[in-house]
Structures are given as C-alpha cells and as structure tokens.
N, C-alpha and C positions, 0 to 999 in steps of 0.2 A: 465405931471408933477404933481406931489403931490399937496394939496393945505395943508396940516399939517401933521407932525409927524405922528400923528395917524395911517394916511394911510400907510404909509410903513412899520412901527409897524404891521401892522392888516393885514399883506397880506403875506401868507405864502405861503412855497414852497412847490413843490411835488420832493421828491429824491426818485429815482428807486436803492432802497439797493440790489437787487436779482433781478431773475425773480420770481415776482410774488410778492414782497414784494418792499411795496413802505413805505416812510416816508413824511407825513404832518406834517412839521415842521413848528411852529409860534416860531414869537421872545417873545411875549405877545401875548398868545390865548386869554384872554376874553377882549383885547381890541374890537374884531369880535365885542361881545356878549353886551357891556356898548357903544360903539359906537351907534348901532345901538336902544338900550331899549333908549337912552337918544334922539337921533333925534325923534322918538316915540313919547315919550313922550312930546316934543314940538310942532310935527307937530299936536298932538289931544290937544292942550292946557290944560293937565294934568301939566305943568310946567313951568316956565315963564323961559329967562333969566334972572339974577341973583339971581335966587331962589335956595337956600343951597338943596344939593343930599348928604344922609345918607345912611350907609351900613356899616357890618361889613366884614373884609374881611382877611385873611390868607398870605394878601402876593401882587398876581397878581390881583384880582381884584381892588384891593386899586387903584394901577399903572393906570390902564385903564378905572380907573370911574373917576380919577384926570387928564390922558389928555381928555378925555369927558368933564369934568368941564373945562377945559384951552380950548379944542376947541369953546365949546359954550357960554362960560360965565355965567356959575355959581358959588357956589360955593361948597365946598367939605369935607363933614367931614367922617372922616373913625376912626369905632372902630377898631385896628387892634391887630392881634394874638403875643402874644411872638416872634412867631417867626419871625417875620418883621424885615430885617437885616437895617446895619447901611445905609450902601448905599441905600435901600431901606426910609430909614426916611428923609435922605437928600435928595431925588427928590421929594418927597412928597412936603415936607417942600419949596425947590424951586417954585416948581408949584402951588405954594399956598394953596394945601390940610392941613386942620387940623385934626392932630393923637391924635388919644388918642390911647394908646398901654397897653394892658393889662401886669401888671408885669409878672418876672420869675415864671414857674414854670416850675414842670415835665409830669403834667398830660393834654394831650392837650386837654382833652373831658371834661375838667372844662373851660379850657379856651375860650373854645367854648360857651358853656353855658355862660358864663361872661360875653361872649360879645353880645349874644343875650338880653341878661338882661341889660344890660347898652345900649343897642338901644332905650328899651321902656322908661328907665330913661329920656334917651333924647329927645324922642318923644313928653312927657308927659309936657317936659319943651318948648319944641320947636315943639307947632303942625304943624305952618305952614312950613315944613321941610317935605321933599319927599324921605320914605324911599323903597330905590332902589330894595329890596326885593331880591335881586341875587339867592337866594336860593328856591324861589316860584313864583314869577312874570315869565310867561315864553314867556314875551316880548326879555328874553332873549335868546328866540330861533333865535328872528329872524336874525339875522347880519351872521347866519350859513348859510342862504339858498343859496348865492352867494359861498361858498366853496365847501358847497354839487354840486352845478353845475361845479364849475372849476374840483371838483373829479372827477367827469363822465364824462365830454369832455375831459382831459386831459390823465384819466387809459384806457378810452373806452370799460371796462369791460361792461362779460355781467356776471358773476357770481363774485359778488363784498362781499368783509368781511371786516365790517371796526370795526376796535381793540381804546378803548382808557379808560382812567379812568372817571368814572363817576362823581364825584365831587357832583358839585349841581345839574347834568342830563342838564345843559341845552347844552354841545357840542356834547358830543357822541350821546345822546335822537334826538338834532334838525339833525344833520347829518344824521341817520340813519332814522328820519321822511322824510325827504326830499329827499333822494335819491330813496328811495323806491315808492317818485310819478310818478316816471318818470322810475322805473326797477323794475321788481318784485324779481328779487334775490339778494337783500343785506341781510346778514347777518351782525349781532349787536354784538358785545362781548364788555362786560363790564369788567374792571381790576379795583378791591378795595383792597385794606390792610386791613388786619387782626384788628380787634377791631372795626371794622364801623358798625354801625347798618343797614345802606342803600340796603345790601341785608345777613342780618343777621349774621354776623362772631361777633358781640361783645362780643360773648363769648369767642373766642380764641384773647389772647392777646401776643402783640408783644414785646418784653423787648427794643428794641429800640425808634419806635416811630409811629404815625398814621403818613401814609404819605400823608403830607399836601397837602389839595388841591384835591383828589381823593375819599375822605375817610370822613363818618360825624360820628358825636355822640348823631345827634338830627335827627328827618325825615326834607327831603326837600320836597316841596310839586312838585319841576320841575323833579324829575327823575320820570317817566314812565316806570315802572317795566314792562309792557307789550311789551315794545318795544324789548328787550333783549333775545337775542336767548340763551349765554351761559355768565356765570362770573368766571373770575379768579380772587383767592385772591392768593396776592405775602406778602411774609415778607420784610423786610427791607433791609437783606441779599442778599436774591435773586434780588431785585431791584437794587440795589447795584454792582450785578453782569451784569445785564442788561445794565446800562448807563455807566461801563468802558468800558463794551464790545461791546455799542454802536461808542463811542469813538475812542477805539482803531483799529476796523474792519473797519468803514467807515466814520470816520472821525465826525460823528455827534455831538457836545458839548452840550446836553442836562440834561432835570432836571430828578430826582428820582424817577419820573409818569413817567416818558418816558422808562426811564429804563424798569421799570415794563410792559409798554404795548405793546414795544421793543421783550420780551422775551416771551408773551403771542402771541402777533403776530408769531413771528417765530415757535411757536409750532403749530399754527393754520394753517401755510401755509404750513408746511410740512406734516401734515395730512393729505391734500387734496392739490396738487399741482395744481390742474386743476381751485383753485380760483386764486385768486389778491387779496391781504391782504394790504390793508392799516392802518397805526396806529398812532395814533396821538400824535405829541411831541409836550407840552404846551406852551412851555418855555426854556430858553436857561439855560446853567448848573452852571449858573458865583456865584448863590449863593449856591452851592454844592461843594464848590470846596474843601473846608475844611473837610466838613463831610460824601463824600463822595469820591471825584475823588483823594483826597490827600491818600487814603485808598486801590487804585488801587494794591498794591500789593496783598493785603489781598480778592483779589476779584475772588469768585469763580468760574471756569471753568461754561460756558453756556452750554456745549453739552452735560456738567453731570449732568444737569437740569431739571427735568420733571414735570410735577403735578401730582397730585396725585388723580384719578378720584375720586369722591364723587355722589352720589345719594341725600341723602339727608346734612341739615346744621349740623346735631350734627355731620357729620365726618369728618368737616372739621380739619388741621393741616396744618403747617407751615409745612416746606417754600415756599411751594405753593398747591394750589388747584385749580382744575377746577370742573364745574356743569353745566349740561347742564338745562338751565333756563326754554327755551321755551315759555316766554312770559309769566310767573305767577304774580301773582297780588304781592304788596309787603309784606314782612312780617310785622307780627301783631306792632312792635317796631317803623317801617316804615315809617307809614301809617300817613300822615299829617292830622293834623284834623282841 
C-alpha cells in the first residue's frame, strides 16, 4: 500500500502499443525526478523540514515539487509560466504551494526568461530559500534510476531505443544513463520543438507555440548532449497529429510531448524493426483537451508523416526533422556557463 499520493502519481506504466513499441506512460513524470532531489536533499542536510523549496516551473514541475513539499513538510514557492492552467492554480493553491504566475503573453521564450529573473529577485530577498535548480541540479536524475530498471526487467530487450523529449535533460539523459550501466545497446533519441535552443532549432520558428515542457530558450546545464544518438524536431502540427493519433489508435490520453515522441518513436521502430522502441509520455492529456484534442478533426494523417533527414542545423524545417546526433557536444547557444 502507498504511503502518499505521490507514490502512485510517480509510478508509471509500460503499454506494449505494437511489437516493438512500447509506451512509458506517467500521470506526472517529474514527480520521479522532485520526489527523489527533495529526499536528497534532506537525507545530506542541504534542507531542513519546513524550509521553503523555490523553482520556476511551466506547468508539471510546479505539481511535483508541491506534493514533495506536502509529503515532507516544507514549503513551496513556484514562479510559474502563462501557461499554468486554472485547475492547475487551484491544486497548487490547495496544497499550500505559493504561485506567482507570470502574466499573458505570446511570446514563451520571454516568459521564460521572466521567470528566471524573478527567481534571483527572490533569492536576493529570501537567501535562506532553496532553489530547486530543475533545470541544472542533476540531483534530478536520480528518482529515474528505479524506472530505467523496471524498463529493462520488464521489455527484456537486448537492443533497446528509448524516444522522449528533452526538456530540462534530466528524464530522457537519466534513463538513457542508466540503462546503458547495465546494456550496452541503448540508443537515446531526443524530440525538441522548433524554436529551442537546447540542440540548436531557434532559428526555425513555429507560429504556434514552443511545446512546453520539451523545449528551452535559455541552456540547461542537465541535458548532456553527449548522451544523445539522434534528435527530432516536431512542429506543433505534427505533434498534434501525434496525441489524436495516440488517442484514437490505442487508446492512450496524453500531453503534446507525447504526441511528439509518439510519432518520432514509431518512425524509429519501423526503421529498424529488430529494436524495442520505448517512448516516454509525461503527462496525462486533460490540459490539451482544448487546444489540442478538441482540434482532432483538423489532425493530420500519421502515415503521411515523415521527417525530413538533415546533416547539419541550418537545414533544419518544419514539420519535422531528424539528425543523426551521435553524441556532440552542445551547440555554442547551449552551452551552460
């Protein structure tokens, strides 16, 4: 039996979509990843109970560093993005988390920045406050190492490809560190949206939007560019196309990243049938439902879907691309300092 939410929150499934294609589904992925940095952090007495945990966060992190704070008894302040829907401010707000949510705008790669800058505001006001770092601390690798093992005793591959969007690097990075201690053939593919600087597209922009959550406009210092065999960049369209299509084929109700790494997976496994392609869905789809699953007419056919091979970043183009990575170091934009 559970002893908190959190736990069954934090513990996802494996669905076998095909052969050869499997779905690592979480209801909330980084509660894994804030679970685990926050016991951490207490067990090395970096943090006491009732000592306030800062971060800013897009959405799901917020969710998962606030029941971290309600598991252990801290407290919780989250700068959070525009986008942070209503039901998302009301569980916050329940849980005792304090939001500060950046106003409307269009542009998310300000809003990013905004709220990086309103951290060190807060910092400067409130030293003794412990900022959670989600994006650099790669404490928050660890809470992965226990899924990386349920992957591998559960698929029992031996030639293993795990697909997911990069975000801050620390689920696809820890997953694909950790399985590889224990097999030597995992392959890594990273899926970003168009406009992120994280493996250089910010020069091809998307008229829709950066898809949250997958995608930066600043370096993270936890994604490990060397880890990464190949990356796809999806448009919003194409992602779009990806989570009806997840949806309506097998049933899966997932977010917009999933879509995306959904559609990057299945072109991965049909290339090479002789892998086991797993791909990671972050998040359930309940706040897409509007802007993206309500639009299910409008959603284009998957099989007429391809990417568009690329060599190097100036060729990159919507509505999708692939690159074979290879393990390069990050680009110059990247590169945390």
């Amino acid at each position: 039996m559970d002893e908190h939410m959190s736990d069954a929150i934090g513990r996802p499934d494996l669905i076998r979509l095909d052969d050869g294609l499997i779905c690592l589904r979480f209801e909330t992925m980084k509660v894994v990843s804030a679970m685990a940095a926050v016991r951490h952090l207490l067990d090395t007495g970096t943090v006491r109970r009732g000592d306030t945990l800062l971060d800013s966060s897009s959405g799901i992190y917020a969710y998962a560093l606030a029941l971290a704070c309600h598991r252990y008894g801290m407290r919780c302040h989250i700068v959070g993005s525009t986008t942070v829907d209503h039901t998302l401010r009301v569980q916050l707000a329940v849980l005792g988390a304090h939001l500060e949510q950046m106003g409307p705008g269009a542009d998310l790669k300000l809003d990013q920045k905004r709220r990086v800058a309103r951290i060190g505001e807060i910092l400067a006001e409130h030293p003794e406050y412990h900022w959670m770092r989600q994006y650099h601390d790669d404490i928050h690798y660890l809470g992965y190492r226990a899924v990386a093992e349920r992957v591998r005793t559960e698929t029992g591959a031996d030639r293993l490809t795990v697909v997911g969007g990069v975000g801050s690097g620390a689920s696809t990075g820890a997953l694909g560190r950790y399985l590889r201690e224990r097999a030597a053939d995992v392959e890594l593919v990273g899926v970003q949206p168009f406009g992120s600087v994280t493996f250089g597209s910010e020069h091809v922009t998307d008229p829709e939007i950066i898809i949250a959550g997958i995608g930066s406009s600043i370096p993270f210092a936890n994604v490990t560019h060397s880890l990464y065999d190949t990356v796809h960049w999806l448009s919003f369209d194409a992602a779009l196309a990806g989570s009806v299509d997840l949806l309506r084929r097998h049933a899966v109700f997932a977010g917009l990243s999933t879509g995306a790494a959904y559609l990057a997976a299945r072109w991965e496994q049909a290339q090479r049938p002789q892998r086991t392609v797993v791909f990671v869905a972050a998040d359930t789809g309940h706040r897409y439902a509007d802007s993206v699953f309500a639009r299910h007419r409008d959603a284009l056919p998957v099989d007429g879907l391809a990417p568009r091979q690329v060599s190097a970043l100036d060729e990159l183009a919507r509505p999708w691309s692939r690159m074979s990575w290879h393990g390069a170091p990050a680009p110059a934009a990247a590169r945390a300092r």
